[in-house]
N, C-alpha and C positions, 0 to 999 in steps of 0.2 A: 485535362485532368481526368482521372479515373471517376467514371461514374458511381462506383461503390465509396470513394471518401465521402466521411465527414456523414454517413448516411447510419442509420440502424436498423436493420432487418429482422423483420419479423417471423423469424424461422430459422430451426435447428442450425445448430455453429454446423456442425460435420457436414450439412448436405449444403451450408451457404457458405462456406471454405475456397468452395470450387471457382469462386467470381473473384477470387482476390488470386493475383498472379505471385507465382514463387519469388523470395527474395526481394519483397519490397514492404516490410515489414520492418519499424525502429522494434518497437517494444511489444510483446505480449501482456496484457496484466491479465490474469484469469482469476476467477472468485468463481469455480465450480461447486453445485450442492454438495453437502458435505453427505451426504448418505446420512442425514440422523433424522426423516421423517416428515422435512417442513413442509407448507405448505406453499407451492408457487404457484397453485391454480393449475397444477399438472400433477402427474406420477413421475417427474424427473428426480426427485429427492427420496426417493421410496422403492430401491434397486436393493436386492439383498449384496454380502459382501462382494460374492466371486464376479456380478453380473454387472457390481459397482465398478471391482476393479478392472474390469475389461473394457466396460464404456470410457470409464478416464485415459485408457492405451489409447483406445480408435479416435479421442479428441483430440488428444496430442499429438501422435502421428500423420493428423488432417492439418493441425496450426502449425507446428516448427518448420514444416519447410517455406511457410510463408512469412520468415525470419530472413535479413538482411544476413552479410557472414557478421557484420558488426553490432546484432541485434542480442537482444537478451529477452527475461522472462521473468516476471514475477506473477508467484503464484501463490491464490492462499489456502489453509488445508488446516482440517481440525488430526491435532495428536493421532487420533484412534488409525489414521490412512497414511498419516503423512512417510511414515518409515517407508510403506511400500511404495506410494510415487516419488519419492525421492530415489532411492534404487533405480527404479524406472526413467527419471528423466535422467538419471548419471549416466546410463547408459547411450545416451540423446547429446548429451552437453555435458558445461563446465558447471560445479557447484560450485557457487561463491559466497553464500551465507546461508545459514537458516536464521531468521530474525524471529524473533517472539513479540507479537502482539499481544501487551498488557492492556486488558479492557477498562480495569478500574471499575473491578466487579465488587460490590457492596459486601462487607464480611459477615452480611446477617443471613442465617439461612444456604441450603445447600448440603449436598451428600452426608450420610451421617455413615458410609461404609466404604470412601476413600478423598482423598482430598479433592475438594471443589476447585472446577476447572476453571481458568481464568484467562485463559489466553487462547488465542488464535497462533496458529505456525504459518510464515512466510516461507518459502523459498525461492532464492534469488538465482538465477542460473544463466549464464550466456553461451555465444556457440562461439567463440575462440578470444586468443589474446589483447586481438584491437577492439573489444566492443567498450563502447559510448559508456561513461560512467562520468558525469557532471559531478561530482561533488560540492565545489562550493556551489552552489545555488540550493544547496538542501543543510550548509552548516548551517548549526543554532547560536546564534549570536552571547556573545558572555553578558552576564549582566554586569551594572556597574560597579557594584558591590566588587566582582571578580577582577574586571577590568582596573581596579583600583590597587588589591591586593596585589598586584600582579608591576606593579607600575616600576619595579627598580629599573637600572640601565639596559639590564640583561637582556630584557623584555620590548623593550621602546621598538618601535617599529617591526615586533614579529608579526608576520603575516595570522599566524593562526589566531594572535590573540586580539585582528581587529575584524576577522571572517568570519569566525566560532569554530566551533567543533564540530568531528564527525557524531552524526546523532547515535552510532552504533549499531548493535545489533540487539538490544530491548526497546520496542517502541511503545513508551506508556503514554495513550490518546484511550481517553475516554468511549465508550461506547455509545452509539446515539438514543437517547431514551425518549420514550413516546411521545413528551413534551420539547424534545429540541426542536431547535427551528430550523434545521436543518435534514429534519426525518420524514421522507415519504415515506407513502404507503406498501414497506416491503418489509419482509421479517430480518433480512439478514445484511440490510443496507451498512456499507463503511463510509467511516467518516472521511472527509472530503480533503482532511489534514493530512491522513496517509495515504490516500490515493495520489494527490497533488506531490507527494516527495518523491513517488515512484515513476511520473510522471516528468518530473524536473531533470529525477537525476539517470533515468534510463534514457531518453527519448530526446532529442537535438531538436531547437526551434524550428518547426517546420516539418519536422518528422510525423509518421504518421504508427499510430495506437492500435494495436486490434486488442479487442474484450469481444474474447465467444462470450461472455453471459454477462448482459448489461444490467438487466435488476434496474435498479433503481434511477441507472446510469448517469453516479458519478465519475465514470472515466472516461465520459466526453465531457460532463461539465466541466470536470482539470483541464481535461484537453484545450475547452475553447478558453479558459480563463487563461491559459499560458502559449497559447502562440502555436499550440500543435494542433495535427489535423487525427483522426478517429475512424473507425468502422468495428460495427460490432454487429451482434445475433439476441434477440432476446425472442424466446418460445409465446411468452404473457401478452397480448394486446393491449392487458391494461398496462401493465408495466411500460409499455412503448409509450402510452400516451403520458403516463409519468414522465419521461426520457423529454418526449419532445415540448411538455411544461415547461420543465427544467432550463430547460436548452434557451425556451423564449424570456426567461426570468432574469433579471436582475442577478443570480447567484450564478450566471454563465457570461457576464461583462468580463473584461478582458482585465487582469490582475496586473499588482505591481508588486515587487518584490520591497517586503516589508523589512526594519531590522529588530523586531522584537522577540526574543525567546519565545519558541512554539512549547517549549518544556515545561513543569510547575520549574519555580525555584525556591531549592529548598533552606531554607531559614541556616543559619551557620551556629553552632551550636556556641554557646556563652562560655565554655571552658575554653573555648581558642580565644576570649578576647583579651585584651590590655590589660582590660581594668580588672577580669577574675586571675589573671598572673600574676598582677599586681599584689592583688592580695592573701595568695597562697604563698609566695615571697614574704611576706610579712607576717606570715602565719608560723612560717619553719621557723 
C-alpha cells in the first residue's frame, strides 16, 4: 500500500500533491478558507480578492489530476467566490449540483444593510458519466407517521418508500456551537453529518479520500467510521494533533448504518387531519 494513505501531512496541499500519484483518487472533498479573514494560525485566509482567486486555480489544478476517471469533488465555498470557482471548475469537470448548506442560524441579530447570511454553497462536480454516486446509503429514511400515510396497495413494496428519500439539494444540519460535543478547537469545523454523506455517497468502500485542508479533520474521521481509506494536508500543527486525537477517539470507531431520519420532522399540520375535516363538514 501506498505509504501517503490513511496519513495527514503537515504542509501545504500544492507542494504535498506531488506524493500522491495521478488517477488514484475516489473523492476530493475540499473546505478551502473562504477569503473572509479567519484565523488558522497563518495568513492563508487573509489573501485579497485577485490573489484569492489565483491561489484557488493553482490548488485545483494540483488536485483534479489526482482524481480517478470515475472520481468526483465536493467542494465547499461561501456565496461571495463561489460564482467564480464554479465557472472555473466547469471548465475542469461536470457540474452536478450546487447544494445549500442551511446552518440553522439563530434569527436574532445580524446585518441591518442586507439579509443575513445563512448558508454555506456546496458544489458537487465529477470528471465524466461513470462516476461513483451511492445514493441509497445517504437516503433519509421516512418516518412512521409517512410510512403509514402512505400504506394503500399502490405503495406496498415500493422500494423508495422503505429506503427513503433523496436528501436533495438543501442540506439543513446545524452548525457546531461552542458547546457541542462534537466541536474542536477550529473556527470553521463541519459537522460530521455532512461530511459522512459526502463520504458515503461519493467514495466506494475502500476507496480512498483526499482533503487538501483537514482543519479539524473530520474527513478522515468519516473516512475511518465508514470503511474508506484518506490523505490529506493541514498547514496548523496544532490542528494535526487535533486530527490525530480524533482519529485515536471513540468518535473514529467504525460505524453502522443506522435507520433513523437525519432530518427534523416536521409536525403535519392539523387541517390535513380526520378529525378537523370532519368538522368543517359539519360546519357547511
Amino acid at each position: 500500500m501506498n505509504k501517503w494513505i490513511n496519513r495527514v501531512f503537515n504542509e501545504d496541499a500544492v507542494d504535498g500533491l506531488a506524493r500522491i500519484q495521478n488517477g488514484s483518487i475516489d473523492l476530493i472533498l475540499a473546505d478551502p478558507p473562504y477569503c473572509l479573514g479567519k484565523d488558522y494560525g497563518n495568513d492563508s485566509d487573509k489573501l485579497d480578492s485577485s490573489a484569492y482567486l489565483q491561489w484557488m486555480e493553482s490548488w485545483i489544478d494540483a488536485a483534479l489530476p489526482k482524481l480517478k476517471q470515475n472520481g468526483s469533488l465536493f467542494i465547499f465555498l461561501t456565496w461571495r467566490f463561489s460564482p467564480e470557482i464554479f465557472v472555473m471548475l466547469k471548465q475542469r469537470m461536470t457540474m452536478m449540483n450546487e447544494i445549500i448548506w442551511d446552518r440553522r442560524v439563530p434569527s436574532m441579530g445580524g446585518s441591518t444593510r442586507s439579509f443575513t447570511s445563512v448558508h454555506d454553497t456546496i458544489g458537487f462536480f465529477v470528471n465524466g458519466k461513470g462516476y461513483y454516486f451511492d445514493l441509497d446509503s445517504v437516503r433519509i429514511p421516512y418516518d412512521a407517521e409517512t410510512k403509514k400515510a402512505r400504506s394503500r396497495s399502490i405503495f406496498v413494496g415500493a422500494k423508495w418508500l422503505e429506503i427513503g428519500y433523496n436528501p436533495k439539494d438543501l442540506w439543513s444540519v446545524s452548525r457546531l456551537h461552542k458547546i457541542h460535543p462534537e466541536r474542536a478547537d477550529h473556527p470553521t469545523q463541519k459537522p460530521l453529518e455532512i461530511i459522512e454523506r459526502m463520504v458515503k455517497v461519493g467514495c466506494p468502500p475502500g476507496g480512498i479520500i483526499l482533503d487538501p485542508f483537514m482543519g479539524s479533520g473530520t474527513t478522515a474521521v468519516a473516512a475511518r467510521r465508514w470503511g474508506r481509506n484518506f490523505v490529506g494536508f493541514e498547514l496548523n500543527a496544532e490542528y494535526c494533533d487535533i486530527i490525530a486525537s480524533r482519529l485515536a477517539s471513540h468518535e473514529a470507531h467504525l460505524a453502522t448504518q443506522n435507520n433513523q431520519p437525519s432530518e427534523p420532522i416536521r409536525a403535519k399540520s392539523n387541517e390535513n387531519t380526520k378529525e378537523n375535516k370532519r368538522r368543517q363538514k359539519e360546519a357547511a
